[in-house]
C-alpha positions as CSV (number, residue, x, y, z in Angstrom):
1,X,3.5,-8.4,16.8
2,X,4.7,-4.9,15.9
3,X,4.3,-2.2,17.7
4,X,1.1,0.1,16.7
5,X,1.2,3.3,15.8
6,X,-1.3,6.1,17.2
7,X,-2.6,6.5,13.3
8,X,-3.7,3.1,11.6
9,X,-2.2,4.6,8.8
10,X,1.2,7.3,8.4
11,X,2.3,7.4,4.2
12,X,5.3,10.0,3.9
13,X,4.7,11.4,0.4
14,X,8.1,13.3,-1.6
15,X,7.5,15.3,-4.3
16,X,10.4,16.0,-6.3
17,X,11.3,18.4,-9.1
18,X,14.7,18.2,-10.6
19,X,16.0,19.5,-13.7
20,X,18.4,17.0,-15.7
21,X,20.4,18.1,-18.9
22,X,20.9,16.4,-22.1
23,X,20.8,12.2,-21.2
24,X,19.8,9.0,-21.9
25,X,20.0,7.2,-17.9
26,X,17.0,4.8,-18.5
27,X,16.8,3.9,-22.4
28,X,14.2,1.6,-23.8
29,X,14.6,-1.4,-25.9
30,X,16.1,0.6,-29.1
31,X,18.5,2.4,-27.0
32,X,16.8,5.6,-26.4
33,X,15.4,7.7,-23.4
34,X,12.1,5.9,-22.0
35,X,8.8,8.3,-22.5
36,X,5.1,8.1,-22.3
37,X,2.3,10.3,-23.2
38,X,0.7,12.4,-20.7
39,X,-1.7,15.2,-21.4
40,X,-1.6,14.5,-25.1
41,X,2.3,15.4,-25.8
42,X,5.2,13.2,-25.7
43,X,7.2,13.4,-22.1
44,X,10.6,12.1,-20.6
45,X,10.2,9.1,-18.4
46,X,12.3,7.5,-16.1
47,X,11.2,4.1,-15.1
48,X,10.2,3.8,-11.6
49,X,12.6,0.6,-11.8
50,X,15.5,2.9,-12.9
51,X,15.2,5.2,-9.6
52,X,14.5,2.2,-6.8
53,X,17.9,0.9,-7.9
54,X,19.9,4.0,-7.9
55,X,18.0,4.4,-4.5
56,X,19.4,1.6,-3.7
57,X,22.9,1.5,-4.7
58,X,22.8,5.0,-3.0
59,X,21.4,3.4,0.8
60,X,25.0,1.2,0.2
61,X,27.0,3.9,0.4
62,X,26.8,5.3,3.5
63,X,25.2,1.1,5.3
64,X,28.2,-1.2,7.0
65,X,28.1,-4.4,4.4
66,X,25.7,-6.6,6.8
67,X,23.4,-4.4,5.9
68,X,23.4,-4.4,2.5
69,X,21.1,-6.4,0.3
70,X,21.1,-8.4,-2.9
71,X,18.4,-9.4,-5.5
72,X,20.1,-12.6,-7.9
73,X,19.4,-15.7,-9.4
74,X,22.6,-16.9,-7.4
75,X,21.6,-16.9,-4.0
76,X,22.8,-20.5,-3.6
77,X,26.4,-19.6,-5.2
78,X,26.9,-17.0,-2.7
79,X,26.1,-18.8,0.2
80,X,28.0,-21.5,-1.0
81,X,30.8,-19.2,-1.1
82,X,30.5,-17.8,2.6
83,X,30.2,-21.7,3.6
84,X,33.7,-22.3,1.9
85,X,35.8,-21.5,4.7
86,X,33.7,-22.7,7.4
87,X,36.1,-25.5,9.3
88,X,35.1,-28.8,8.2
89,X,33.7,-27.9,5.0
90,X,36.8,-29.8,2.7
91,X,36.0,-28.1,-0.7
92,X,33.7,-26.1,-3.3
93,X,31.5,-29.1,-3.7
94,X,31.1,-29.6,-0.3
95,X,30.0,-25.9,0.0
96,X,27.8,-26.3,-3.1
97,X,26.4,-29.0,-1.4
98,X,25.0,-27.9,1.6
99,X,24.4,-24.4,0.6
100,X,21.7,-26.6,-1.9
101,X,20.4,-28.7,1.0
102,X,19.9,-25.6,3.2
103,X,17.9,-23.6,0.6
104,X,15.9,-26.7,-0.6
105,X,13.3,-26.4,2.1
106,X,12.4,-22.7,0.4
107,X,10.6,-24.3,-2.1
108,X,12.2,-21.6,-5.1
109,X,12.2,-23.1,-8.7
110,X,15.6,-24.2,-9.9
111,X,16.5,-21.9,-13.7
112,X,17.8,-23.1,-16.3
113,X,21.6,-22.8,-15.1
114,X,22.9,-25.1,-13.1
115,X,22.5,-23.5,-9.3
116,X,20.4,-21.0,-10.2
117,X,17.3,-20.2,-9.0
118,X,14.2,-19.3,-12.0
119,X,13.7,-16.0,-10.5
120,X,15.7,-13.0,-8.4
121,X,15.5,-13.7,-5.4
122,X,15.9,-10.3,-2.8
123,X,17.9,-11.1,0.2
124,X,19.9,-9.2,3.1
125,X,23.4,-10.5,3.3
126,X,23.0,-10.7,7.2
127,X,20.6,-13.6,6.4
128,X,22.6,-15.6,4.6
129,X,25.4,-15.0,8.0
130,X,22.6,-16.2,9.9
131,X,22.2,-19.1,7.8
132,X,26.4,-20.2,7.8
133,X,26.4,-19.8,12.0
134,X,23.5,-22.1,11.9
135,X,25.7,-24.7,10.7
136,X,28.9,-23.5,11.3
137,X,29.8,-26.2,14.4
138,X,28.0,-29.1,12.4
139,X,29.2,-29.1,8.8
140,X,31.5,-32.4,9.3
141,X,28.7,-34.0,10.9
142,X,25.8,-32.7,7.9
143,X,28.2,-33.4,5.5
144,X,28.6,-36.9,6.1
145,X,24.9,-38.0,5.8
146,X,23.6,-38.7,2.1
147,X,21.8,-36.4,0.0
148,X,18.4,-37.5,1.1
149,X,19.5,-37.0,4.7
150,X,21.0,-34.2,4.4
151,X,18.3,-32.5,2.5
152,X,15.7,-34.3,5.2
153,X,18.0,-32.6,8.4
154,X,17.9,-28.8,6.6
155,X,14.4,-29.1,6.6
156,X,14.1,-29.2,9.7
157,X,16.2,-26.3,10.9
158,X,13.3,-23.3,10.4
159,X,15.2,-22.0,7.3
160,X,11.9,-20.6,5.7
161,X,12.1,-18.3,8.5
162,X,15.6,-16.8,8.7
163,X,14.2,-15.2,5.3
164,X,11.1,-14.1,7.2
165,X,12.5,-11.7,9.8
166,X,16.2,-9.5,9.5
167,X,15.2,-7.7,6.8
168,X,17.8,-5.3,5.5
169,X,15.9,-1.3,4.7
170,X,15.4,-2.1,1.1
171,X,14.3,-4.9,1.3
172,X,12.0,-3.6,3.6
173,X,11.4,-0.4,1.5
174,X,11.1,-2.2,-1.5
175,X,9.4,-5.6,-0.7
176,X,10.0,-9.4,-1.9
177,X,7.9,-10.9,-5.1
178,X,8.1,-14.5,-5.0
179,X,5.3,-15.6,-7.3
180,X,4.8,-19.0,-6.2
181,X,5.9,-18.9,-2.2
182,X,3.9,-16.5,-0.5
183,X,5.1,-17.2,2.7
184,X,8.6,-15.7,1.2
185,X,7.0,-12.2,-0.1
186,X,7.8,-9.3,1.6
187,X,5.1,-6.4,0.7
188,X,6.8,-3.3,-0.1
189,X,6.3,-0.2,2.3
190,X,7.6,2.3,-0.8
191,X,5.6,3.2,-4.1
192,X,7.9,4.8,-6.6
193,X,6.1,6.8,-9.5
194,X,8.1,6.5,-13.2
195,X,9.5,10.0,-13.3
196,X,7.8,12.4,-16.0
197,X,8.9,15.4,-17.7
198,X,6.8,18.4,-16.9
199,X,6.6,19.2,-20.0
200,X,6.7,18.1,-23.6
201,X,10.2,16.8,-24.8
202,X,11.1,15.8,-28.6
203,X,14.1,12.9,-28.9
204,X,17.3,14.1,-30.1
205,X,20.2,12.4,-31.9
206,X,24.3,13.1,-30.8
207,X,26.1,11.7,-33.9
208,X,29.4,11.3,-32.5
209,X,33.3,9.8,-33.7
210,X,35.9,8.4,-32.1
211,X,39.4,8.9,-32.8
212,X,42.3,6.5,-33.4
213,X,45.2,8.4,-32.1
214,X,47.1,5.9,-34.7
215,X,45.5,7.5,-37.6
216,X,48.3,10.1,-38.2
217,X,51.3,7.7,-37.7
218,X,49.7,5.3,-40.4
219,X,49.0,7.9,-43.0
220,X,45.1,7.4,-42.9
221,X,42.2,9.4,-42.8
222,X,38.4,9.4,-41.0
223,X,37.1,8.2,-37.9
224,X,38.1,5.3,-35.6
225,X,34.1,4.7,-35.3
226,X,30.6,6.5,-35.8
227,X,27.5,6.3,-33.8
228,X,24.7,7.7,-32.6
229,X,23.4,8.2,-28.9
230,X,19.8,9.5,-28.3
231,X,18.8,11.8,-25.5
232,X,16.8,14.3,-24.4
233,X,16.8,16.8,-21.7
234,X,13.9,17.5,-19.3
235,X,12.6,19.2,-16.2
236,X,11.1,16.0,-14.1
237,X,8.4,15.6,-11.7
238,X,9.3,12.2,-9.5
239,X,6.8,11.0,-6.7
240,X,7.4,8.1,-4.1
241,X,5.5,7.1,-1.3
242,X,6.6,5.1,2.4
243,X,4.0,3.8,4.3
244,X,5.6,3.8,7.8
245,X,3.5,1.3,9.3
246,X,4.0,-1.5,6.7
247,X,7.6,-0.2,7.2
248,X,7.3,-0.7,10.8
249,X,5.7,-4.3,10.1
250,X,8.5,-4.9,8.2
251,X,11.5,-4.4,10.1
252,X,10.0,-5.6,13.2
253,X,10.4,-9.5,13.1
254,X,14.2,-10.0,14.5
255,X,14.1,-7.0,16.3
256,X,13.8,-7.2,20.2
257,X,11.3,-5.0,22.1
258,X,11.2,-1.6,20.8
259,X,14.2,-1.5,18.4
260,X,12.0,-2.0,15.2
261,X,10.7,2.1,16.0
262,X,13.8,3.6,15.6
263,X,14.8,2.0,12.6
264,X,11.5,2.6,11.0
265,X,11.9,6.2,11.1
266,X,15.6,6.3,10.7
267,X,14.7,4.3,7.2
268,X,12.6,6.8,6.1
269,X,15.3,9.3,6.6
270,X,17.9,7.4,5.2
271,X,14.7,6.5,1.6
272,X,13.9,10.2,1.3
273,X,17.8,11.0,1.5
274,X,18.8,8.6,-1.0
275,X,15.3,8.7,-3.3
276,X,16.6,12.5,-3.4
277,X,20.0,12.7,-4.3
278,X,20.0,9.4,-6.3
279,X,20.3,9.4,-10.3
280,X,20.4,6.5,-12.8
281,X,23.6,6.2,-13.9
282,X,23.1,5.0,-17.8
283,X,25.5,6.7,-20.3
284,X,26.7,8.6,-17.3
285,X,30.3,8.7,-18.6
286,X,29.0,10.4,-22.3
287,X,26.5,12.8,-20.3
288,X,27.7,13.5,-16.7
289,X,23.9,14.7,-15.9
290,X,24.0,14.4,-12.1
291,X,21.9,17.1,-10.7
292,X,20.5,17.9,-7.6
293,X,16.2,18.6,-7.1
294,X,15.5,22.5,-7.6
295,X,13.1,21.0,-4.6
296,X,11.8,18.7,-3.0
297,X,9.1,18.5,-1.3
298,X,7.8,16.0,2.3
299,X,4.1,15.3,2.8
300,X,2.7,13.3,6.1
301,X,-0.8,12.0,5.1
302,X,-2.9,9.2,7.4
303,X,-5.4,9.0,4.8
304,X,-4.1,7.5,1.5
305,X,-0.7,8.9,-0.8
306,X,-1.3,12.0,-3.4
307,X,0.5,11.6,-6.3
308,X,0.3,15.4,-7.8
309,X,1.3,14.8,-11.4
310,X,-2.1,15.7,-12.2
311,X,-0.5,19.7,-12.0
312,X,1.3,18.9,-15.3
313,X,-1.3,16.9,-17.3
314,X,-1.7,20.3,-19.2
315,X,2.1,20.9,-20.1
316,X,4.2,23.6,-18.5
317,X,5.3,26.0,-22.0
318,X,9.0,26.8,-22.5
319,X,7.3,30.6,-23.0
320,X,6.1,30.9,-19.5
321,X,8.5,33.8,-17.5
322,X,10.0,32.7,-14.8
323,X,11.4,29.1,-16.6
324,X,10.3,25.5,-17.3
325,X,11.8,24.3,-13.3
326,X,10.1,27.6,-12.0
327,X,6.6,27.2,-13.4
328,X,7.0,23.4,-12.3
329,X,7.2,24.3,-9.1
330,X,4.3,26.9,-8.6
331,X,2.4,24.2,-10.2
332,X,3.1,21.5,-7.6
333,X,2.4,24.0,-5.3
334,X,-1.0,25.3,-6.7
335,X,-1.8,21.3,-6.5
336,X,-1.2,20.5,-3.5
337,X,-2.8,23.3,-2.0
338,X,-5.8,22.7,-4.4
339,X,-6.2,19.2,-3.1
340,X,-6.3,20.0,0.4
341,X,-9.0,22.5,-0.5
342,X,-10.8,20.5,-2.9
343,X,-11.1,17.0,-0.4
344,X,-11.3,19.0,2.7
345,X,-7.7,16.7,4.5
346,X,-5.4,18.8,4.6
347,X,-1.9,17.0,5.6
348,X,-0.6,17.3,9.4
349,X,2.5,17.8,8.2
350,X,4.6,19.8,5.2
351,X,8.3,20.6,4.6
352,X,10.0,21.8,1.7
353,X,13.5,22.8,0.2
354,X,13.9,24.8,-2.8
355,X,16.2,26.3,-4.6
356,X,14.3,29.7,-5.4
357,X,15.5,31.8,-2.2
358,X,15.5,34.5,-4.9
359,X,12.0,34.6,-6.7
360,X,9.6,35.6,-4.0
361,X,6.9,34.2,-6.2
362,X,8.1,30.7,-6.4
363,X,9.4,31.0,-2.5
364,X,5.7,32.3,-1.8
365,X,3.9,29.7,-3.3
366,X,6.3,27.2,-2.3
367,X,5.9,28.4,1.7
368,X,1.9,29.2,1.0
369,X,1.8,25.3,0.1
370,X,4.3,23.4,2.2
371,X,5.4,25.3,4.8
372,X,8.6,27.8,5.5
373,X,11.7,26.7,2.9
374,X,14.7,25.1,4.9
375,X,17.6,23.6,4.1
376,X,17.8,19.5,2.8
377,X,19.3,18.8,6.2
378,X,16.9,20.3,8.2
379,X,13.6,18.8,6.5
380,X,15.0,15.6,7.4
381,X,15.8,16.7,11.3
382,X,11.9,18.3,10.7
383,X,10.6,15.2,9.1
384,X,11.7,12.5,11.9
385,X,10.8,14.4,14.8
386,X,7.3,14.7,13.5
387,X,7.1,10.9,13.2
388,X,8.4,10.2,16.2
389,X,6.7,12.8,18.1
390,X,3.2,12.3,16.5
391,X,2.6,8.8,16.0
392,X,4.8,6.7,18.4
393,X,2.8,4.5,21.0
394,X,4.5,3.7,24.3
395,X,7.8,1.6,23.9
396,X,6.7,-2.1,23.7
């Protein structure tokens, strides 16, 4: 069992504005930004897809490569391939082999390619290293026994569950969909909200040329190539939630007495860290629109998670004084602090970093709502010892 926490429930809410320039990082089947109505106009979205991955990709970074994790159809390919140089393992169909004999008791539909499986299948690479010391001193002796045996002895070796516990963070974060084995799926411990625009946004068109720097030298004229890139630019409002004690359930199977604690709260660090300073990367090379939040903002709840978009279902106006990120921000702020009002819970716990030191009417509202600003840094140091001082049980 996992160990309990003092609240049944602890959801760690991050609100998010951040301003991005002209760009296209999430485009939609025709090649353009992604967008959605809201409030009646037409807004910038950025799927919430778009965001988990660049979350992702960003937690690799800064993890040693056991921890890392990979979603693919060719889970059996890359076992196969750690199984290649196992002593007594003679050649690639030999790996191939028993890499398909030890995934065979999972139950996962084969896909149309040979050795793939139908689906993506989310899995830490520490697992699969579990999996190749599990056979590592008996591969001569496995390998010798027909297909039927073979597959008969993997079945026996508690593989299903090697895929159970171990969990790398995002897989814990981010949870494991296997449609027809449910005693594969991992449920996710993080919501991620699409990203919307705070206010309206209209599509625009960059009609661009190449150059071939051979033009001159061959006496021609005109463009290499034409095209055309759509993109908008837009002032976003992201959300995601972690609900610490699904994260807690989560990373606690393979982890020995009190360990799974620690790495709870050090994974919600390391999401709100990474959710933070993460961007989608599409058509990063034509736009270079990495930006950083002009704030972001944490909120503790033990009652349910807040989504506060409902601040920009009436649209914020280029005309308002103080600027489209500005007016965002009072907004979230009036919100929050209207919900607390309005349903009578307010959070235990609020931090916030802004980039408004400047504007003692967005730093008001922002410290009225969420607390004194501090640096990014510090709401993390802030964030964790909250968690672990409020809501951890005695070690078990």
């Amino acid at each position: 069992m996992p160990p309990a926490l003092l609240a049944p429930r602890v959801y760690v809410d991050v609100h998010i504005i951040q301003t991005v320039p002209p760009a296209n990082m999430n485009r939609d089947d025709q090649g353009n930004p992604k967008d959605a109505v809201y409030g009646g106009v037409r807004r910038s979205r950025v799927s919430s897809q778009a965001w988990k991955r660049a979350t992702r990709m960003h937690f690799a970074e800064s993890r040693p490569v056991e921890d890392h994790a990979t979603r693919t159809r060719a889970v059996a390919a890359a076992l196969a391939e750690r199984l290649g140089p196992v002593p007594g393992v003679p050649d690639e169909e030999s790996a191939v082999r028993l890499a398909t004999a030890l995934l065979a008791p999972l139950g996962i539909k084969a896909g149309k390619k040979e050795g793939d499986t139908a689906y993506l299948f989310f899995y830490g690479q520490s697992q699969l290293d579990r999996l190749v010391a599990l056979v590592a001193d008996r591969a001569p002796e496995l390998l010798a026994l027909d297909d039927k045996a073979l597959t008969e002895e993997a079945a026996g070796m508690g593989v299903q569950e090697f895929f159970r516990t171990g969990h790398p963070l995002d897989v814990a974060l981010f949870g494991r969909m296997v449609a027809d084995l449910a005693t594969l799926r991992v449920d996710a411990s993080t919501q991620v909200a699409h990203a919307l625009s705070t206010h309206a946004v209209d599509l625009e068109f960059d009609y661009f040329t190449a150059v071939d720097d051979e033009t001159e030298r061959r006496n021609e004229t005109g463009a290499g190539m034409i095209g055309n890139i759509g993109f908008n630019s837009a002032t976003l409002y992201r959300y995601a939630t972690v609900g610490l004690h699904q994260l807690l359930r989560n990373l606690s199977p393979g982890r020995t007495g009190g360990a799974a604690w620690p790495a709870a709260v050090a994974g919600v660090r390391d999401f709100v860290t990474s959710f933070a300073r993460s961007v989608p990367a599409g058509y990063g090379n034509s736009f270079a629109h990495r930006t950083l939040p002009s704030m972001v903002a944490v909120v503790v709840r033990t009652d349910q998670p807040v989504n506060l978009v409902s601040a920009f279902e009436a649209p914020v106006t280029p005309g308002e004084q103080q600027g489209i990120a500005a007016a965002s921000v009072m907004r979230l702020a009036d919100e929050h602090a209207r919900v607390a009002e309005l349903w009578g819970e307010p959070a235990p716990y609020t931090s916030a970093v802004h980039a408004f030191g400047q504007d003692s009417r967005v730093a008001g509202a922002v410290e009225a709502a969420f607390g004194a600003g501090r640096n990014f840094g510090a709401l993390l140091d802030g964030l964790e010892a909250h968690l672990d001082g409020a809501y951890r049980t005695e070690p078990v």
